[in-house]
C-alpha positions in Angstrom: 109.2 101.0 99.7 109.2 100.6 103.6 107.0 99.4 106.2 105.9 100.7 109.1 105.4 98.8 112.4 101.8 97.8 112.6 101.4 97.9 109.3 99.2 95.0 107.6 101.0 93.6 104.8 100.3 89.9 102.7 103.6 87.6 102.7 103.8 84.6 100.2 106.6 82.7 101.1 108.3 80.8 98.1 106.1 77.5 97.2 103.6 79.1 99.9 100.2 80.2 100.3 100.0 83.9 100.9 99.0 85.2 104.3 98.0 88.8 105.9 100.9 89.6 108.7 101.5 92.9 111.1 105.1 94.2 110.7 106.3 93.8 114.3 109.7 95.9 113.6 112.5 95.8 110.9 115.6 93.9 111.4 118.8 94.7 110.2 119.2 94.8 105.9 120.0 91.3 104.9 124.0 91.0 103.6 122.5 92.4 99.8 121.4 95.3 101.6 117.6 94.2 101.5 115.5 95.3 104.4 114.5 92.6 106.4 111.0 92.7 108.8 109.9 90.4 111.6 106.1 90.2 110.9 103.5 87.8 112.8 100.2 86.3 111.9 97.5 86.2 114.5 97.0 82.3 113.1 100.5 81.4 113.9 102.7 81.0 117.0 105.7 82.2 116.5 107.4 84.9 114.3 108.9 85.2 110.7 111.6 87.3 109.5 110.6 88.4 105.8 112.6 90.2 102.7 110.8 93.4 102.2 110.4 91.8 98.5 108.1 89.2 99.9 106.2 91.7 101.1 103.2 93.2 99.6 101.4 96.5 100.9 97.2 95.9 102.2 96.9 99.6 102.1 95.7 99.3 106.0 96.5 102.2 108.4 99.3 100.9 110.9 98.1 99.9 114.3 100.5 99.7 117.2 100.9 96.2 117.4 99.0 94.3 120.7 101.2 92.6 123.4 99.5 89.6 123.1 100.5 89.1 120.1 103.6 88.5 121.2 102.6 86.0 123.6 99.9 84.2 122.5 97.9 82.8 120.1 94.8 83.5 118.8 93.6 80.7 116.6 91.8 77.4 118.6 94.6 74.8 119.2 94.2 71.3 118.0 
């Protein structure tokens, strides 16, 4: 399975809670030859990369990812 940028997927990092993300692009495979994608969550920051195994399909239509994603963030700060 692959994922295409813009794509809404849910990420449950090991120990973590799972979160929706936006696949920003894909990286280059991982040294096992697993694909590797840089998402981002409109609650965070900064960016993950994530093992395409991690990753789960939402079935959501991709959506060109917004600039301002990139730079900021959308959640109140503290």
């Amino acid at each position: 399975m692959s994922f295409e940028i813009g794509e809404s997927v849910e990420y449950k990092p090991l120990g973590g809670t799972a979160g929706v993300f936006i696949v920003m692009r894909r990286m280059p495979d991982d040294p096992s030859g697993e694909a590797v994608y840089r998402i981002k969550s409109e609650l965070e920051y900064h960016e993950r990369n994530a093992l395409e195994s991690a990753l789960t399909n939402l079935g959501a239509s991709p959506q060109k990812p917004e600039p301002s994603m990139w730079r900021q963030h959308k959640a109140p700060r503290p």
